[in-house]
C-alpha positions as CSV (number, residue, x, y, z in Angstrom):
1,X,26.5,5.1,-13.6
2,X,22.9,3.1,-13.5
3,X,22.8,-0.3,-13.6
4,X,21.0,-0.3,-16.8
5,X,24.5,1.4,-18.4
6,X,26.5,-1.1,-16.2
7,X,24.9,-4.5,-17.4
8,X,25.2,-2.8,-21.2
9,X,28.4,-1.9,-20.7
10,X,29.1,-5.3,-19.3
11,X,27.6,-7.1,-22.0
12,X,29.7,-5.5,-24.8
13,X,32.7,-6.0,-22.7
14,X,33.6,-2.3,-22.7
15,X,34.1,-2.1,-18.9
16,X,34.9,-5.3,-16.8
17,X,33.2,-6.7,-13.3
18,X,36.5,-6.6,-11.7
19,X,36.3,-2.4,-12.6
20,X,33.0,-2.3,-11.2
21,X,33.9,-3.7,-8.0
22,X,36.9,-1.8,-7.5
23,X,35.6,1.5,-7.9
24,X,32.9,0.1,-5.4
25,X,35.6,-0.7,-2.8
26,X,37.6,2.3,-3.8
27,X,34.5,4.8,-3.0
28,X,33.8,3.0,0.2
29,X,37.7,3.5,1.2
30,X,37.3,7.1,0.5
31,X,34.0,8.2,2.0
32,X,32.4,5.1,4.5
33,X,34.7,6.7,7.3
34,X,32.3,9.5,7.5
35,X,29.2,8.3,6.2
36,X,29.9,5.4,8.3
37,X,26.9,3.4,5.6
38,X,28.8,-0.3,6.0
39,X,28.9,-2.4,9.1
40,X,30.8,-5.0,7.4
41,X,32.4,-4.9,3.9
42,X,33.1,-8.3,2.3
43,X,36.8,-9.5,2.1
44,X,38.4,-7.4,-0.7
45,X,40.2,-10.7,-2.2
46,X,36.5,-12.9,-1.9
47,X,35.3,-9.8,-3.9
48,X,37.6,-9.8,-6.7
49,X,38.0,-13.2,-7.0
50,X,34.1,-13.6,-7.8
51,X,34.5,-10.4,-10.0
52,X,37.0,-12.3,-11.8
53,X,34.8,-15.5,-12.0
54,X,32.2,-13.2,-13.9
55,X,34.7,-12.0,-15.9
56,X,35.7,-15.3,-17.1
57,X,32.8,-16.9,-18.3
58,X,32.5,-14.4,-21.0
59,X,28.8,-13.7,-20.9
60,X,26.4,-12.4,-18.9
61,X,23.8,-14.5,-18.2
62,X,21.8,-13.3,-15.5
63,X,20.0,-10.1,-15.6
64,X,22.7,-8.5,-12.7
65,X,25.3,-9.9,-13.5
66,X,28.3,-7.9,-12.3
67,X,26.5,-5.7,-10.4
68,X,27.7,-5.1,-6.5
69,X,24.8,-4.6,-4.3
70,X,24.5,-4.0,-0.5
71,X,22.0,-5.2,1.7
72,X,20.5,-3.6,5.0
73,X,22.2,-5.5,8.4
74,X,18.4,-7.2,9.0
75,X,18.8,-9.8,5.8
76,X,20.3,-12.4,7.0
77,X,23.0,-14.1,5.4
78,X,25.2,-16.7,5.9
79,X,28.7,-15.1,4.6
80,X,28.8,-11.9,7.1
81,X,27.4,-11.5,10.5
82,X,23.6,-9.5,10.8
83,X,23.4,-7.4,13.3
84,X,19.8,-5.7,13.1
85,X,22.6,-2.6,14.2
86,X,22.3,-3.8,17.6
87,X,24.5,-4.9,20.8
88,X,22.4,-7.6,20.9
89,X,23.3,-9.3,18.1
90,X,27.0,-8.4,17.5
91,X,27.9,-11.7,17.2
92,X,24.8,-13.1,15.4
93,X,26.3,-15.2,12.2
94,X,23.1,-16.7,9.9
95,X,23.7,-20.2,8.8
96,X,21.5,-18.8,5.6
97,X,20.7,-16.4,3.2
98,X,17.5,-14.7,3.0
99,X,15.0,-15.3,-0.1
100,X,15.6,-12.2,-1.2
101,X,19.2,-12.5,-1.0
102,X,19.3,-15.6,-3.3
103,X,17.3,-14.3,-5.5
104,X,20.0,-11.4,-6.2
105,X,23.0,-13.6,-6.5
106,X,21.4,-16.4,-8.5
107,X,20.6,-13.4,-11.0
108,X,24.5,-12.4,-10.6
109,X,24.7,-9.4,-8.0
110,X,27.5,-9.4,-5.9
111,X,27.4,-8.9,-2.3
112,X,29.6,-6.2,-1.4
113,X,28.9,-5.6,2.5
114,X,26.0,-5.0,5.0
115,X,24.8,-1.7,5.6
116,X,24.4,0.7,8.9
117,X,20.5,1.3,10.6
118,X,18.8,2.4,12.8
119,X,18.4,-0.9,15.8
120,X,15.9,-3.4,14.7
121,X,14.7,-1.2,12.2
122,X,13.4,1.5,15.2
123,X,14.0,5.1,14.2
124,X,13.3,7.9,11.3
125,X,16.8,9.2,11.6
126,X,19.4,6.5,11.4
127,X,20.9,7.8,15.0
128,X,19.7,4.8,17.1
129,X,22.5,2.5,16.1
130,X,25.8,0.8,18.1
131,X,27.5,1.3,15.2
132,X,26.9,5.1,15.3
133,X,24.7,7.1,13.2
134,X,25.1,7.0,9.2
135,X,25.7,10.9,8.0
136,X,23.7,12.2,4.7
137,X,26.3,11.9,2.2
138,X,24.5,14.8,0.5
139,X,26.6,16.8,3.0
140,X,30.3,15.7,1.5
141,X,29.5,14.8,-2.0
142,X,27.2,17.4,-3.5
143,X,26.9,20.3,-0.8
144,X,30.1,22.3,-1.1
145,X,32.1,19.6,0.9
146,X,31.0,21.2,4.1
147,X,30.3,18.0,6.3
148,X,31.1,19.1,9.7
149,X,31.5,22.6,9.7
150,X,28.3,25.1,10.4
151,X,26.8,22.4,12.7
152,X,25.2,21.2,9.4
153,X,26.1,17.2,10.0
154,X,22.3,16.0,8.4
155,X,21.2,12.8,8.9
156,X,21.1,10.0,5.8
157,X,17.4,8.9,7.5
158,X,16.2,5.6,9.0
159,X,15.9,3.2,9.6
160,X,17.6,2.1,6.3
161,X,19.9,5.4,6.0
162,X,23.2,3.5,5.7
163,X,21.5,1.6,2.5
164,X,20.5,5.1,1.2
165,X,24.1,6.8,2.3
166,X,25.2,4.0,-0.1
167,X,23.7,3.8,-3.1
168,X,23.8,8.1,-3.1
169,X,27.7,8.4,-2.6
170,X,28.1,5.1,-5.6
171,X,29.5,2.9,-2.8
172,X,27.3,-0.2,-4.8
173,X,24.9,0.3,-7.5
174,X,21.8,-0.8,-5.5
175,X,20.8,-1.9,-1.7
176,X,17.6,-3.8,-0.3
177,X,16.5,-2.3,2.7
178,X,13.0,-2.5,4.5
179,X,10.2,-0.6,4.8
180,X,7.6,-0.5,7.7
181,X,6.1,3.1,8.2
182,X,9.0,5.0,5.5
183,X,12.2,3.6,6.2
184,X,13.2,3.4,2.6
185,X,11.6,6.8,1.3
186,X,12.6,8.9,3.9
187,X,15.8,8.2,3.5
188,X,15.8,8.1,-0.4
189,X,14.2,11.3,-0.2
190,X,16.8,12.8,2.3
191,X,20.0,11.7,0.3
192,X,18.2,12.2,-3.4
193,X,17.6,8.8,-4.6
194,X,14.8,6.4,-5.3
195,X,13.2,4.4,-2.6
196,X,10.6,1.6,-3.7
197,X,8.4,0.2,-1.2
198,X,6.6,-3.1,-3.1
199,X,3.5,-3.8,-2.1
200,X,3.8,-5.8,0.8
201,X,4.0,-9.6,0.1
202,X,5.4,-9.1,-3.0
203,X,8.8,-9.7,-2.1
204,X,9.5,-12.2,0.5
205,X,10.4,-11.3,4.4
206,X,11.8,-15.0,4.6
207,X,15.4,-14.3,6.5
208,X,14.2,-11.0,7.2
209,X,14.5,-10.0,11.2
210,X,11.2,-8.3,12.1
211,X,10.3,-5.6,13.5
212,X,7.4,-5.6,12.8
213,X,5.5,-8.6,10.9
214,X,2.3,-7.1,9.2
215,X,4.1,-3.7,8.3
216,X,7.9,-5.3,7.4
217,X,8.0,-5.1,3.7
218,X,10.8,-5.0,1.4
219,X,12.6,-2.0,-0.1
220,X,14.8,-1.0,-2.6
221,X,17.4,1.7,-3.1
222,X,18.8,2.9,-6.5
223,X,19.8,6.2,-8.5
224,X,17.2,5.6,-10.9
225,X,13.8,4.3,-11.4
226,X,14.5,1.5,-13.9
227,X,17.5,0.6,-11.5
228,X,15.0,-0.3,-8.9
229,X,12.3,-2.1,-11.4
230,X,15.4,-4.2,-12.6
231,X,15.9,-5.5,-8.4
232,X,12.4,-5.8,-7.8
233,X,11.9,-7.8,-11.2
234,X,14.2,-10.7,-9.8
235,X,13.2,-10.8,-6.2
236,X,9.1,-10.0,-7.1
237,X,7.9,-13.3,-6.4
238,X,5.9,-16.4,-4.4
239,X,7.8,-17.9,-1.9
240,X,6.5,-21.0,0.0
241,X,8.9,-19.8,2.9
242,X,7.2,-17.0,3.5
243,X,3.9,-17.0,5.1
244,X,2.7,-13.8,3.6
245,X,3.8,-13.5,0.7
246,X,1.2,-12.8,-2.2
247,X,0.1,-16.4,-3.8
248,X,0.2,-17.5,-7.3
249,X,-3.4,-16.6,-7.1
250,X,-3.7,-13.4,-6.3
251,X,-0.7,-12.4,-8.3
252,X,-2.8,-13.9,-11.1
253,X,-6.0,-11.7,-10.4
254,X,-3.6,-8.6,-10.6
255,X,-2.0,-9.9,-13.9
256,X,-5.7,-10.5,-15.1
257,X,-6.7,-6.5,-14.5
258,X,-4.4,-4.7,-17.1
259,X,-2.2,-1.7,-15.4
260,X,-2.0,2.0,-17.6
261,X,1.0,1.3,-19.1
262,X,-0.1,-2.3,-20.4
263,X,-2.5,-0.3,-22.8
264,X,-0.2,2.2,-23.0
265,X,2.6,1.7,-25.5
266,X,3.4,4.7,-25.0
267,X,5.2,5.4,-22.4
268,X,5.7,9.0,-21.7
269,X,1.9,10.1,-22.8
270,X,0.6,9.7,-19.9
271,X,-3.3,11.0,-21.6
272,X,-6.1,8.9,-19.4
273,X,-4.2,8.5,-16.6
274,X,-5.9,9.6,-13.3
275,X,-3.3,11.4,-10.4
276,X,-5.3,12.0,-7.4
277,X,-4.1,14.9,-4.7
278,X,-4.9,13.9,-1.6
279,X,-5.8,17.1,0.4
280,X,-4.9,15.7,4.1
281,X,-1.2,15.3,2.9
282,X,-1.3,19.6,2.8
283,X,-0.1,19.3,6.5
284,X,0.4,22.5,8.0
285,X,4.3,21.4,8.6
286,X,5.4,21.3,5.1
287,X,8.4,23.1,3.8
288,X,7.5,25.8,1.1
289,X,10.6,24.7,-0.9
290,X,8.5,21.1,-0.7
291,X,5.4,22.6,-1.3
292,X,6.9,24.1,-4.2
293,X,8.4,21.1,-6.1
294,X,5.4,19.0,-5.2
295,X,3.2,21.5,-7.4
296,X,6.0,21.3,-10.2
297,X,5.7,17.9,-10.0
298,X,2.1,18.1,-10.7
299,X,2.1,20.3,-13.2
300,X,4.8,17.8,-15.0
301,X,2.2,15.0,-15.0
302,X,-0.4,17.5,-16.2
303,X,1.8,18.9,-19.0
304,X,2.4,14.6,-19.9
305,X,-1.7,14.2,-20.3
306,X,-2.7,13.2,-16.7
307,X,-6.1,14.4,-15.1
308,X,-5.1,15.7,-12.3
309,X,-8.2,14.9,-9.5
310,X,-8.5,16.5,-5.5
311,X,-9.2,13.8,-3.3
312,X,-9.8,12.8,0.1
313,X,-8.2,10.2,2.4
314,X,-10.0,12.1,5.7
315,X,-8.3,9.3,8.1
316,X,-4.9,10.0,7.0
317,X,-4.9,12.5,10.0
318,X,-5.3,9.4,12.9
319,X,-2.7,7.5,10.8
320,X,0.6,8.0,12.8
321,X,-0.9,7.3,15.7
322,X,-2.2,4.0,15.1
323,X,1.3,3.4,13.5
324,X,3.1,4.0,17.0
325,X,0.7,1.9,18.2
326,X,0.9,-1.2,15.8
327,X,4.7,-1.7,15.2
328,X,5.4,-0.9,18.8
329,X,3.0,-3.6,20.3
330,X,4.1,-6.4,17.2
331,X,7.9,-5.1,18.2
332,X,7.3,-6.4,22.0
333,X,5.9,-9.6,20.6
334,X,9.0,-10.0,18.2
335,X,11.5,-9.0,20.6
336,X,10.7,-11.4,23.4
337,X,12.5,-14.3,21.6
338,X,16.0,-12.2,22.5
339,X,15.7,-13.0,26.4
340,X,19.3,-13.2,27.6
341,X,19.5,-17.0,27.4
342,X,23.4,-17.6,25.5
343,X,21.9,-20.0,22.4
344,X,25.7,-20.9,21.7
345,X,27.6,-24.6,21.7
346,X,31.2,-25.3,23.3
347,X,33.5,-26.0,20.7
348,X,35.8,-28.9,20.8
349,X,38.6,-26.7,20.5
350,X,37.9,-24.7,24.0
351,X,35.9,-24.2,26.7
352,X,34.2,-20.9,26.0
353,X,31.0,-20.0,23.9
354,X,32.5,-19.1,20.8
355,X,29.0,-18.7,19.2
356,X,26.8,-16.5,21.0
357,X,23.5,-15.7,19.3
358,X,22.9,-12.7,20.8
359,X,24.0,-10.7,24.2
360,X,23.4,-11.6,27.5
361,X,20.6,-9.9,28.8
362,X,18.1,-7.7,27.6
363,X,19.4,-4.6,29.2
364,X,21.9,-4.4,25.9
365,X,18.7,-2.7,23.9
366,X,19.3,0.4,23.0
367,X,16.9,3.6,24.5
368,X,14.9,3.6,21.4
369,X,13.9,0.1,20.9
370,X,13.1,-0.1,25.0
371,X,10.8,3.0,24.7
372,X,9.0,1.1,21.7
373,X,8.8,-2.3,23.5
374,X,7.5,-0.7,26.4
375,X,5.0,1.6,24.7
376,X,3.5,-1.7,22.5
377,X,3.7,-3.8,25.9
378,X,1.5,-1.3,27.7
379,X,-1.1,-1.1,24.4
380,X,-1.3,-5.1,24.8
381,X,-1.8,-5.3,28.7
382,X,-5.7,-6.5,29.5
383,X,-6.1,-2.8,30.7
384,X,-5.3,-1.2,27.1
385,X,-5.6,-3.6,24.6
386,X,-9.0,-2.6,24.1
387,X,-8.6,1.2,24.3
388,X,-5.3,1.5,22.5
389,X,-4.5,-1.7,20.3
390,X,-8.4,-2.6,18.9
391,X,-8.5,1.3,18.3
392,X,-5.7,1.3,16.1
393,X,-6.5,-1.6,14.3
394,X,-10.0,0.0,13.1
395,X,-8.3,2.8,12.0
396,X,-5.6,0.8,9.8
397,X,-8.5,-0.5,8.0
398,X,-10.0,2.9,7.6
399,X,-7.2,4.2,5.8
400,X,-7.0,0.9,3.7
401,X,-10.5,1.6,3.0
402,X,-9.6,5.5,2.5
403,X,-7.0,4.6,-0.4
404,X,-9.8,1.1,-2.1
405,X,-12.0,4.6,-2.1
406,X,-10.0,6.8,-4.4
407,X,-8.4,4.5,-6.3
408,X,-9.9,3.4,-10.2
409,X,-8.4,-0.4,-9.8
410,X,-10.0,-3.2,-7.6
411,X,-8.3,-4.2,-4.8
412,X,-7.5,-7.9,-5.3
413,X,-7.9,-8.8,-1.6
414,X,-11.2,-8.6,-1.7
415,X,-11.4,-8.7,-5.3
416,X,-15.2,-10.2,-6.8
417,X,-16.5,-10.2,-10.4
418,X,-18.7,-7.2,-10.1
419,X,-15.1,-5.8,-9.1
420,X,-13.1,-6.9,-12.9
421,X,-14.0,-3.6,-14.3
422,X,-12.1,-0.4,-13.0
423,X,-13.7,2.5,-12.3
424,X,-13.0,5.4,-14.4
425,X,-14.3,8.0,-12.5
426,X,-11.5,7.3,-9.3
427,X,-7.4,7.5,-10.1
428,X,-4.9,5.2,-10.7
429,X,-2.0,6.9,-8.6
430,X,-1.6,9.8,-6.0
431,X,1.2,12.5,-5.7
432,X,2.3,13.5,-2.5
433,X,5.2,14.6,-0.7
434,X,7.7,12.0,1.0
435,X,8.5,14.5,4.1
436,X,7.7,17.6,5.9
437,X,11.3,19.0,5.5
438,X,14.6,18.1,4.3
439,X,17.4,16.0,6.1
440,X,17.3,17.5,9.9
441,X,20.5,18.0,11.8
442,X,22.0,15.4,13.4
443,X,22.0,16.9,16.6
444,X,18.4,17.6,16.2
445,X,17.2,14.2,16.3
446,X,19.3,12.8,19.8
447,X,17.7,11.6,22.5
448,X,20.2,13.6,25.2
449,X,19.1,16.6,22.9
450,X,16.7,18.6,25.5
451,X,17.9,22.2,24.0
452,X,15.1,21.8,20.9
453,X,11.9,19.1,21.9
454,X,10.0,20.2,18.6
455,X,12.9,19.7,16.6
456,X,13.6,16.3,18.3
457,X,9.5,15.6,18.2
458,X,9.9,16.1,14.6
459,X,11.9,13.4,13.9
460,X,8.3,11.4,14.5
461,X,6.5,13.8,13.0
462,X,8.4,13.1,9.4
463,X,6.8,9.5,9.3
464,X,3.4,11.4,8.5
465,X,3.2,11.2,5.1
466,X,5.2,7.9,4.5
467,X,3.1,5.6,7.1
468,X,-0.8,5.5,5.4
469,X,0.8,3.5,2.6
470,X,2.6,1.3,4.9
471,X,-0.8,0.8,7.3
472,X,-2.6,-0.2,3.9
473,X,0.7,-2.2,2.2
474,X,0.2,-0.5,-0.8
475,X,3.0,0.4,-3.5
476,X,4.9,4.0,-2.9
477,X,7.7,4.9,-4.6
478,X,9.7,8.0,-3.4
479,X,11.3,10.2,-6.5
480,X,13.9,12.6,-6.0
481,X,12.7,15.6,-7.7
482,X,14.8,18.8,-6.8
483,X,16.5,20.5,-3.8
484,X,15.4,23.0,-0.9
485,X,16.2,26.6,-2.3
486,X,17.0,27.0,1.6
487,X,19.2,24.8,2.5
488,X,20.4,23.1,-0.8
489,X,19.5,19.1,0.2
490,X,17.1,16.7,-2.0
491,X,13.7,17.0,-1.7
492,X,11.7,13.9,-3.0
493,X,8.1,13.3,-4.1
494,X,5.8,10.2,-3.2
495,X,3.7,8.2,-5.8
496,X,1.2,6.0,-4.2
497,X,-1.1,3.0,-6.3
498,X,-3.2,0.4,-5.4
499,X,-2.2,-2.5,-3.8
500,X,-0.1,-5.0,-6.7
501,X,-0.2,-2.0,-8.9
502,X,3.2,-1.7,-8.9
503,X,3.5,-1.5,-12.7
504,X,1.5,1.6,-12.7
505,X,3.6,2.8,-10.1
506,X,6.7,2.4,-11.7
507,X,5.8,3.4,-14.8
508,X,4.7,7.0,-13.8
509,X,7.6,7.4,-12.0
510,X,9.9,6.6,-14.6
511,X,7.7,9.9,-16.3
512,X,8.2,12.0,-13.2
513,X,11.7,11.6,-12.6
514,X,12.7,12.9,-15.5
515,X,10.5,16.2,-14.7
516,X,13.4,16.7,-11.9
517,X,15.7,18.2,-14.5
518,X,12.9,20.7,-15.8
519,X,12.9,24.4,-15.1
């Protein structure tokens, strides 16, 4: 069920909150044991009595009302511990909520639990956590119930996998997790849902943990496209907290420059629309069952009315490299604040620290997130900063200016007058594919795993097509759009748009995903 059908069903009192939450709970009771999505589930009692709260008034006054969601364990808030899934903060309680988390419950969503990651947001895989990796749940649900046997345990995908695991085995009807170089579409690609990555600003980081700060962008998880339009709706917005989120007015300029489907009424003929294929995104990597499905999908939008239009991004190819130089060096920056120092006070009531902040000494980082801190410390050094860090910056802002090259719509950044008219010769959105391959085996993607390096490189490798957007913070949406005739997991597509296009965006992919079910 979508959580367009729940909230109708809700609203004519055919199905009750107290149902919804249940079946939630009851999914999560069945399956989380080997998933392993949730770090924490709320209290079931807390969760039933607030269904039952709902239930009461009678009518449904906010637009998710009912609706149980799950967030990824970097949102703080105030009612369950946040964890960023590492050692380090085990016993980190919030005394707040983040914006975004506000946002959902004043609109009526229901916190059901936090959800597994990889640490502080550091991984492709969803196997750098202490709470253990989160399995696809592709592997118990939809694949012949063969999770564990064949050595085919496959991973949900990072770093937001246990948000993805979630919302793909209907343990909540949507989860927030975040995105910095594809760690909601990877893993909404690898366990066959949708993963929205907003442009970034658009939804506020305030009570997010960072990883990294200029990348760090909100995401959301659902089973459907309008599922995710209905979260980003409510939490799409200023917030003063925030120190980069979009401002009333630039939101205004993009408001001001209509999207497609604002002329458009309707919404499937999709006749003027320009889709762009960006040539750097054939990688020599890709999967033919990908390769495959990502020319059905353009044939779809052709068959709709799109022009369908080559282009060029050429410095997509120095892309990933500049990533795992960026987020690695703002990482060591971010990081610094845990330095072993107990932040706790003595309670009247005993002796000890009863509230630690975060663990003793830095050693309690995992492999991962040392190798990162390390790596961007070294990039900052007096020695490197010029040959690694200034390097990488000038290529971030020659893929931005890669993407304000292809696309028909101004970029409101540097938006001027001679700039209010688009430019019909360019495209409004690009097609790609989310990944190189479908989910890889778990044991592929260890760090003690020395018996396969390329399969283990790989798990790098996957952020190629996923990280331009990021480096830009422009809009991508991944769409699940078919399975591997080799191996029988999801394989998703990627929609790109320019930056606080996100109506386009969404509106095509509410076309596409409906192309999935096409022979």
């Amino acid at each position: 069920m979508t959580i367009i059908e729940a909230t109708n069903l809700l609203r004519q009192k055919k199905i009750s909150t107290v149902s919804l939450v249940k079946e939630c709970l009851a999914r999560i009771s069945k399956y989380d044991a080997k998933i392993n999505a949730f770090i924490e589930v709320q209290n079931e009692k807390e969760l039933l009595d607030k269904a039952q709260e709902i239930d009461a008034k009678g009518s449904f006054n906010g637009s998710l009302d009912g609706i149980p969601v799950a967030y990824k364990d970097l949102f703080c808030t105030s009612s369950l511990s946040t964890t960023c899934g590492s050692y380090m903060l085990k016993k980190f309680k919030s005394p707040f909520n983040a914006t975004v988390v506000n946002s959902l419950e004043e609109a009526g969503a229901i916190m059901i639990g936090k959800t597994n990651m990889d640490e502080f947001g550091m991984g492709a895989a969803n196997v750098y956590s202490v709470h253990g990796p989160v399995y696809n749940p592709q592997s118990i649900l939809f694949n012949g119930n063969h999770f564990g046997k064949n050595n085919d345990q496959r991973v949900a995908g990072g770093s937001s996998g246990g948000s993805a695991a979630a919302v793909a085995s209907g343990m909540c009807f949507a989860a927030l997790g975040s995105d910095t170089g594809g760690s909601v579409r990877l893993p909404a690609s690898y366990c066959g849902i949708v993963g929205f990555k907003p442009s970034y600003g658009q939804c506020s980081r305030w009570g997010l943990i960072a990883y990294a700060n200029s990348l760090d962008t909100v995401g959301i998880l659902t089973r459907t496209v309008g599922d995710a339009q209905m979260i980003y709706d409510v939490i799409s917005k200023f917030d003063m907290n925030d120190s980069t989120s979009i401002t009333p007015e630039v939101r205004s300029i993009n408001s001001s420059v209509p999207s497609f489907f604002k002329l458009n009424s309707n919404t499937d003929d999709l006749r003027g629309l320009r889709v762009g294929v960006p040539k750097e995104y054939f990688v020599s990597e890709l999967g033919e069952p990908i390769i495959n499905l990502w020319k059905k999908g353009i044939s779809y939008l052709r068959s709709h009315g799109a022009t369908i239009v080559s282009v060029s991004c050429p410095n997509t190819r120095h892309a990933l490299s500049a990533y795992y130089i960026l987020a690695p060096s703002e990482a060591s920056s971010n990081l610094s604040r845990f330095d072993g120092v107990r932040y706790g006070y003595r309670s009247e009531e005993s002796n000890k620290n009863d509230d630690l902040l975060y663990a003793n000494t830095r050693e309690e980082f995992g492999k991962e997130v040392k190798k990162r801190i390390i790596l961007g410390t070294y990039a900052l050094t007096a020695g490197s900063y010029g040959s690694y860090f200034l390097q990488a910056q000038k290529i971030r802002r020659m893929v931005k200016l890669d993407f304000d090259r292809v696309f028909k719509r101004p970029n409101p950044l540097h938006f001027t007058k001679k700039d209010s008219k688009c430019n019909e010769n360019k495209v409004d959105v690009l097609i790609t594919p989310v990944t190189i391959s479908t989910a890889p085996k778990i044991e592929d993607c260890l760090t003690n795993n020395t018996s396969n390096i390329n399969n283990f490189i790989n798990t790098y490798v996957n952020d190629v097509l996923v990280v331009p957007a990021s480096l830009a913070g422009i809009p991508a949406i991944s769409i699940p759009f078919g399975v591997s005739s080799i191996d029988g997991f999801p394989i998703g597509l990627q929609l790109i748009a320019q930056y606080g296009d996100d109506d386009t965006l969404l509106g095509v992919a509410k076309v596409l995903e409906k192309g999935a079910n096409e022979k």
